[in-house]
LOSETI-871964 format. One line per field, with one value per atom (N, C-alpha, C): residue number from 1; atom name; x, y, z. Coordinates in pm, 1 decimal. Each point is the difference from the previous one (the first is absolute). Example, Ala and Ser with C-alpha at 12.3 -4.5 7.8 and 13.67 -1.06 7.14 Angstrom:
BEGIN
resi: c(1_1_1_2_2_2);
name: c(N_CA_C_N_CA_C);
x: c(1319.0_-89.0_90.0_-35.0_82.0_-77.0);
y: c(-569.0_119.0_120.0_105.0_119.0_109.0);
z: c(780.0_0.0_0.0_-72.0_6.0_73.0);
This chain:
BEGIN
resi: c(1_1_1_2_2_2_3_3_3_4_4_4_5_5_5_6_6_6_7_7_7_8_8_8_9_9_9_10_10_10_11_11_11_12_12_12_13_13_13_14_14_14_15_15_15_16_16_16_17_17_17_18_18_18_19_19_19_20_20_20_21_21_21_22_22_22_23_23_23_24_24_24_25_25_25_26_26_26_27_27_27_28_28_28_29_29_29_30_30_30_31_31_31_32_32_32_33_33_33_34_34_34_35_35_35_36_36_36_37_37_37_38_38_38_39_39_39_40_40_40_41_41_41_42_42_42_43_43_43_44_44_44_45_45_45_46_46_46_47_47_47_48_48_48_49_49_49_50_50_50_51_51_51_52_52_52_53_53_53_54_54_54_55_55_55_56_56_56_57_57_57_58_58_58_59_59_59_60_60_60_61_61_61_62_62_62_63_63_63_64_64_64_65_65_65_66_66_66_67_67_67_68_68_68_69_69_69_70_70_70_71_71_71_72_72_72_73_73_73_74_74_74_75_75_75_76_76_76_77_77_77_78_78_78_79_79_79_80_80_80_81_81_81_82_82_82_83_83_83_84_84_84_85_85_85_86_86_86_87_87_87_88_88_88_89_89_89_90_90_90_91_91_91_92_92_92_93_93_93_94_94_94_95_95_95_96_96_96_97_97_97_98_98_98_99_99_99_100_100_100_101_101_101_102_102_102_103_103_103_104_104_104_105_105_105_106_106_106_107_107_107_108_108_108_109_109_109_110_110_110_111_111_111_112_112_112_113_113_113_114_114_114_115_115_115_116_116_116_117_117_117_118_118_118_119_119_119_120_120_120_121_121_121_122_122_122_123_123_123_124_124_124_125_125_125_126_126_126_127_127_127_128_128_128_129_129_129_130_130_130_131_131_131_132_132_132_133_133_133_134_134_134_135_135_135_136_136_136_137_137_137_138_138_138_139_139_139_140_140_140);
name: c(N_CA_C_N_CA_C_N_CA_C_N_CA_C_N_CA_C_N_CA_C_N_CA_C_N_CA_C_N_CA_C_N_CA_C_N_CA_C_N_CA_C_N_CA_C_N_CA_C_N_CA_C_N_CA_C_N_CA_C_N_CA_C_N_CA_C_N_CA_C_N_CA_C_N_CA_C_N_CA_C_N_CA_C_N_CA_C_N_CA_C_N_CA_C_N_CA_C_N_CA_C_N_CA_C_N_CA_C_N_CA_C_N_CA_C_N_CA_C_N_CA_C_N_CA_C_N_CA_C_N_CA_C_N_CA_C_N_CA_C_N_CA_C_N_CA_C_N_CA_C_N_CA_C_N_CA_C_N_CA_C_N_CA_C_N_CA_C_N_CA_C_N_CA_C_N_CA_C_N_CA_C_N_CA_C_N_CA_C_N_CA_C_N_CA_C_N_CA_C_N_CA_C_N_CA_C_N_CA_C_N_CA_C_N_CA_C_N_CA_C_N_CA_C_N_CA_C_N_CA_C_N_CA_C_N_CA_C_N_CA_C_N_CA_C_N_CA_C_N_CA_C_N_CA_C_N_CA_C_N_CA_C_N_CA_C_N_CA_C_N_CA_C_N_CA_C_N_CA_C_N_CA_C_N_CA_C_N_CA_C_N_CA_C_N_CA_C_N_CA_C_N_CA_C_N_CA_C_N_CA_C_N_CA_C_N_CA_C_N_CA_C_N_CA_C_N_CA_C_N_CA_C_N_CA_C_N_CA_C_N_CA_C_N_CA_C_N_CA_C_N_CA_C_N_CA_C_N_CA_C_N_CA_C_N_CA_C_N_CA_C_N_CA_C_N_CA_C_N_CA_C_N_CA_C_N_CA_C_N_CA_C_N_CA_C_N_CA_C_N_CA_C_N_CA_C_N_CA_C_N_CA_C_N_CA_C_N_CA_C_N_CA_C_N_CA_C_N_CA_C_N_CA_C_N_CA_C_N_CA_C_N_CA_C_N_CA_C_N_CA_C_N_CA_C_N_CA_C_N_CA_C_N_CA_C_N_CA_C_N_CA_C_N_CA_C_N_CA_C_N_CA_C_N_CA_C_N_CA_C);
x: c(16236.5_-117.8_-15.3_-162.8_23.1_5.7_-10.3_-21.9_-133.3_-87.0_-150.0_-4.1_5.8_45.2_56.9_152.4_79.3_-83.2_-89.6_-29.8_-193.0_-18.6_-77.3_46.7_76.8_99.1_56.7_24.0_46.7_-132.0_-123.1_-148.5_-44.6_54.4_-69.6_95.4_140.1_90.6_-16.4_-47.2_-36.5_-113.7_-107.2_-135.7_-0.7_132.2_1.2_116.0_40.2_157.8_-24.2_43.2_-1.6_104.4_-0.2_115.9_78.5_8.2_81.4_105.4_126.7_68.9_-19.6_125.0_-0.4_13.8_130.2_62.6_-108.6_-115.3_-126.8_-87.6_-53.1_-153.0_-51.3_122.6_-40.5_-5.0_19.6_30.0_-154.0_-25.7_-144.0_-41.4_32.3_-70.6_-37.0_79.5_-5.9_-132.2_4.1_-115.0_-121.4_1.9_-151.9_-16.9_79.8_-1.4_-74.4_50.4_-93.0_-104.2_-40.5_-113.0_-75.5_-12.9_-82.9_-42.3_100.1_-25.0_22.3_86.2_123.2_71.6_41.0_73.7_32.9_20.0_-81.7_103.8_-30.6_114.8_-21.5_-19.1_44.2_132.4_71.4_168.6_99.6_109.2_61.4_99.2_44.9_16.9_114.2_78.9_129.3_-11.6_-139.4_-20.4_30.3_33.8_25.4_-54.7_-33.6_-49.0_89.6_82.4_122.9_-108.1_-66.8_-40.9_-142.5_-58.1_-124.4_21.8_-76.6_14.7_-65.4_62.1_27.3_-154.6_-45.1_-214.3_-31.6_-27.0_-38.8_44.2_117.4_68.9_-55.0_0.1_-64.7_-142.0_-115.0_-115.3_-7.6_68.3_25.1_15.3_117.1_26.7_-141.5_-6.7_-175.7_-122.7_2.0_-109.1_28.2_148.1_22.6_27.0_21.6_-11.3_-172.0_-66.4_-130.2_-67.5_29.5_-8.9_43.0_115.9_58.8_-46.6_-56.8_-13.6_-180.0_-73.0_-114.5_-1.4_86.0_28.9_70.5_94.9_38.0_52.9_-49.3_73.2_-64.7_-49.0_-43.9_165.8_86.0_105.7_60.4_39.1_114.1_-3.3_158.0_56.2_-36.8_-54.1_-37.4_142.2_7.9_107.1_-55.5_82.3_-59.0_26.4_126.4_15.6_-129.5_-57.1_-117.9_-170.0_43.3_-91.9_23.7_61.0_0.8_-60.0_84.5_-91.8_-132.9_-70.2_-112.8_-95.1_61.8_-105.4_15.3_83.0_65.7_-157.9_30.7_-99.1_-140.2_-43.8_-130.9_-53.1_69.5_-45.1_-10.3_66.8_0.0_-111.9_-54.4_-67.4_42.8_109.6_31.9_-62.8_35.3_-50.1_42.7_86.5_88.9_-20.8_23.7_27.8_-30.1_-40.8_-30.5_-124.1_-96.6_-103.1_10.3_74.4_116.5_-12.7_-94.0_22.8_139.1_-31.8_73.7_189.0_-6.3_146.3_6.2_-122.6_15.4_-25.3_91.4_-98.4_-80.4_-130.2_-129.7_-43.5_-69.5_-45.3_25.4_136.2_132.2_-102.5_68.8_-39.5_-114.8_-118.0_-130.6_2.5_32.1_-6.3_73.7_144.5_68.4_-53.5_-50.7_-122.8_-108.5_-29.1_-131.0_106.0_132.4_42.4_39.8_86.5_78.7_-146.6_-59.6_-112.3_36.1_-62.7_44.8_7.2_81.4_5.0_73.1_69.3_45.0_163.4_97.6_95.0_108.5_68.7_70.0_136.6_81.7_140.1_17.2_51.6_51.6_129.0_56.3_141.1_12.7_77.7_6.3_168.7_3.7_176.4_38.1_47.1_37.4_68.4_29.3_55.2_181.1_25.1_178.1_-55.1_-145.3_-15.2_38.6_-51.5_64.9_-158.6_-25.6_-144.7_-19.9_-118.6_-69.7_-152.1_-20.2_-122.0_-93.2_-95.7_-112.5_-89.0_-66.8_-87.5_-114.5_-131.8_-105.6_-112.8_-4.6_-88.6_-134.4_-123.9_-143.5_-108.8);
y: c(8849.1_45.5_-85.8_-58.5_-102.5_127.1_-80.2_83.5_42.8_-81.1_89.4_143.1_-16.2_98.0_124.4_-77.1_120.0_78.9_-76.3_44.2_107.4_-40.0_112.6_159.6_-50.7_130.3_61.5_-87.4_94.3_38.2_-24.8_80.1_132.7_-46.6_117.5_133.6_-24.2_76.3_73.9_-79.9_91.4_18.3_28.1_42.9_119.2_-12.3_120.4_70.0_-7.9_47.5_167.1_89.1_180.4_1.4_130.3_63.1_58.0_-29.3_47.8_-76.3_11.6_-95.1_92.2_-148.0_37.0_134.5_92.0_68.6_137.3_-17.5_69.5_13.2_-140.0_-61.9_86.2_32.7_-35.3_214.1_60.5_160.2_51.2_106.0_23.6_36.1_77.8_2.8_-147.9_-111.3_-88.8_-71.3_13.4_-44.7_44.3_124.3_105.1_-76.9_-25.3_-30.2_-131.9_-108.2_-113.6_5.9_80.5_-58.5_99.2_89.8_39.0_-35.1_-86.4_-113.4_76.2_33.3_105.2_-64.1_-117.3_-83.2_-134.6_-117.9_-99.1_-113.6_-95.0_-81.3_45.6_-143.5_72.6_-85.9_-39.4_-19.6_48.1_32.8_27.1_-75.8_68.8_-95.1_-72.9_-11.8_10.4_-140.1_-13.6_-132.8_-133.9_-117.0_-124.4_-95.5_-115.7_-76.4_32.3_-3.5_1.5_112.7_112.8_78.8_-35.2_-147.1_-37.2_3.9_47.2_-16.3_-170.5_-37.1_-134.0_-54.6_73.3_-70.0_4.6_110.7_37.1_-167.8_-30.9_-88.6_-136.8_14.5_-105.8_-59.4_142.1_-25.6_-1.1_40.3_-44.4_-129.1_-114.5_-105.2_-69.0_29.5_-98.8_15.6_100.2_69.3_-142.0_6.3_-30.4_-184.0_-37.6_-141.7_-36.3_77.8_-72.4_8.3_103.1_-60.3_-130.1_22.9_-128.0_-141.8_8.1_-130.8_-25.8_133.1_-12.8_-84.2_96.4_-19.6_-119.6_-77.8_-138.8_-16.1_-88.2_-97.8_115.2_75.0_96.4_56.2_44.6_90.0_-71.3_-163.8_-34.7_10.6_16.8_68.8_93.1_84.5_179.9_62.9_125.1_78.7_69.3_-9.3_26.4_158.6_51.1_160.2_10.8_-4.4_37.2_-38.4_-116.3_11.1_54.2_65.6_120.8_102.2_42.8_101.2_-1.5_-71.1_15.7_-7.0_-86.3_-12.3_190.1_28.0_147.9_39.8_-2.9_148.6_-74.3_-103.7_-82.3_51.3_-44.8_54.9_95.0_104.2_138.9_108.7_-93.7_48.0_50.6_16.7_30.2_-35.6_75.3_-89.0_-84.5_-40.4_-169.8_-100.4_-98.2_-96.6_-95.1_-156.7_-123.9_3.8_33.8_19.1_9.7_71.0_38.6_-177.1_-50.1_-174.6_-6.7_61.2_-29.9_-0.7_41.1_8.8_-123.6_-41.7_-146.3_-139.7_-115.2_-64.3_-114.8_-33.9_-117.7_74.0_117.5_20.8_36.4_-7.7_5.7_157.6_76.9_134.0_46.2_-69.4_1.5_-15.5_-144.2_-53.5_81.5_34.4_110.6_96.2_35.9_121.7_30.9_-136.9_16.6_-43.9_-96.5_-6.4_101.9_102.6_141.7_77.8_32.6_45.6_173.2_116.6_88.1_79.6_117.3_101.4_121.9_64.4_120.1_-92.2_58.2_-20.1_205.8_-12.6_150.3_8.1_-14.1_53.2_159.2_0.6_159.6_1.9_135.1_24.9_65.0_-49.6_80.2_17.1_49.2_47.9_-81.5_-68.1_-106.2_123.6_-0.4_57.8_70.7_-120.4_57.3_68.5_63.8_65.0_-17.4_-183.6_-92.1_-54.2_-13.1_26.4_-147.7_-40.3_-153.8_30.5_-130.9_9.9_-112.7_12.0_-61.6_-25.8_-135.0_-43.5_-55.7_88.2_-58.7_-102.7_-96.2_-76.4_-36.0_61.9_-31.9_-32.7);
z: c(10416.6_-71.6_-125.8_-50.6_-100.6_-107.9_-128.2_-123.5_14.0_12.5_-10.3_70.7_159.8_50.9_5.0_-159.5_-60.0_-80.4_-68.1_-103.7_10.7_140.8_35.3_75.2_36.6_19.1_-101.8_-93.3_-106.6_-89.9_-15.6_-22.4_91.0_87.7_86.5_12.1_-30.5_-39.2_-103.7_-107.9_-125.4_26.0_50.2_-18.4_115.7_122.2_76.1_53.4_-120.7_36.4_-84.6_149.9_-45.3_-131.2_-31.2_-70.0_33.9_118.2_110.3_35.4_-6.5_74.1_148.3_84.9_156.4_55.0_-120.7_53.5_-22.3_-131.4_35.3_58.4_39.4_50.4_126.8_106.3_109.5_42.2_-164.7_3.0_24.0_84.5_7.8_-107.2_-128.5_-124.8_-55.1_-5.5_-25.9_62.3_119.6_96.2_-55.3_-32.0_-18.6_-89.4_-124.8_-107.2_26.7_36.1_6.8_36.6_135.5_50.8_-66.5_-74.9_-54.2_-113.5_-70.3_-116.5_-105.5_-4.2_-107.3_-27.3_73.9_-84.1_75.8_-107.6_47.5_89.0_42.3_124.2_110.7_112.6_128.6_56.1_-99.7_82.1_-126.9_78.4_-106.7_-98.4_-96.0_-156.0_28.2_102.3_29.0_69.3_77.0_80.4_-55.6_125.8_-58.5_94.0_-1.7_84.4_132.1_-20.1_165.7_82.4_-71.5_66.2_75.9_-54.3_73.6_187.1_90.8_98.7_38.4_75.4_95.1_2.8_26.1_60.8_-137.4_-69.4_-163.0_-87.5_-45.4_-28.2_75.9_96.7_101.9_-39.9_-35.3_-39.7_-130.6_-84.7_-153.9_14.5_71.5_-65.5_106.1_47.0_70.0_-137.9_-33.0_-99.9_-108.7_-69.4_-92.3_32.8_75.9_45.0_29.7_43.8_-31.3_-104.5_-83.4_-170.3_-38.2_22.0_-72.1_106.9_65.7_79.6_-62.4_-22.2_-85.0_-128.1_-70.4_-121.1_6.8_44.1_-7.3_-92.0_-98.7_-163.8_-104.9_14.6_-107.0_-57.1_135.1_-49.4_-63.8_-21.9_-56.8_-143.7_29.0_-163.2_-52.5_121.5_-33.7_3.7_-56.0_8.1_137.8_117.4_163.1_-51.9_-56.4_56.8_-119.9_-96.5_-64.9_103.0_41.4_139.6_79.4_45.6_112.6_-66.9_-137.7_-24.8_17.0_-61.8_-4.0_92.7_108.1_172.5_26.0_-25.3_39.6_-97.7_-118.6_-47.5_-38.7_25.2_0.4_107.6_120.8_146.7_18.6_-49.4_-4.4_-84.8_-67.3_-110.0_-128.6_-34.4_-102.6_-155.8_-132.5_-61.6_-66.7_46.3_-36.8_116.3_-51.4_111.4_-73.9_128.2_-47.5_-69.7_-11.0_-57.4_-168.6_-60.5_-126.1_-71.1_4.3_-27.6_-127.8_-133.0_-84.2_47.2_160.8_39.1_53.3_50.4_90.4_-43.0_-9.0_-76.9_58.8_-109.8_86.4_77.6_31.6_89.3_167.3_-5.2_100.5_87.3_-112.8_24.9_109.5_-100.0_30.8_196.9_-8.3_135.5_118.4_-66.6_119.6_14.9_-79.8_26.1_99.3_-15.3_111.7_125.2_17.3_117.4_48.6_-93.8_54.5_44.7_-19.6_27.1_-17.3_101.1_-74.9_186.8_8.9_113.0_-27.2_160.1_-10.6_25.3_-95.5_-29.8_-27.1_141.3_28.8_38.6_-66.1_46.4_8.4_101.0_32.4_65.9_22.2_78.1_112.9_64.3_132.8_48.3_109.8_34.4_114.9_9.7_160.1_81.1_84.6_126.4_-49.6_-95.2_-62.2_-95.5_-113.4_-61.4_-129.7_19.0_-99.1_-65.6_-164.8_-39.6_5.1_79.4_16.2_-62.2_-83.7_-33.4_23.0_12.6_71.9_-94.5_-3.5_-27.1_41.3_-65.8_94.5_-106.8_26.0_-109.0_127.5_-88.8_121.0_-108.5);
């Protein structure tokens, strides 16, 4: 996994990680609790990349390699895990990202901006078959 990569996983971790660890998440109060939006995350706090499932991970690093094959000579001598963040919450909509110019410099910002462009960006959790928590990512 490159750093950029790392470093959108670690955005989307903090922007959707429950208050729940594992050994709560998966309790039916816990459940009610989320999906009724009582409280906020849909994986739990406890998660780590190891927990990305195989395809998810798969379509993250495709996502995140045709950025960077967009983006080209723009990235060099960017801090990549600070570019991950931000493809993470630019794309996502958040209200940070590359756009933020005074973070980027010359205009850097500006330009990844219009390349990251913007969508639906969703990690969630689920139980594999050993009842072991995998989480999934859907970027559309």
């Amino acid at each position: 996994m490159n750093t950029i990569t790392q470093g959108f996983i670690e955005a989307g971790f903090f922007a959707e990680t429950s208050c729940f660890d594992s050994s709560e998440f998966w309790t039916e109060e816990s459940q009610h609790l989320i999906h009724e939006g009582q409280a906020d995350g849909d994986i739990p706090s406890d998660s780590d990349s190891d927990d990305i499932d195989e395809s998810s991970l798969a379509s993250l690093n495709k996502f995140v390699a045709d950025f960077v094959a967009k983006a080209g000579s723009l990235l060099d001598g960017l801090d990549e895990t600070r570019v991950g963040h931000d493809l993470y919450f630019t794309y996502a909509g958040h209200g940070v990202g590359f756009w933020e110019t005074e973070r980027w410099p010359d205009g850097i910002g500006e330009k990844l901006d219009a390349i990251c462009g913007q969508g639906e960006i969703h990690f969630s959790a689920y139980q594999d078959d050993s009842g072991a928590t995998k989480i999934d990512i859907y970027i559309g």
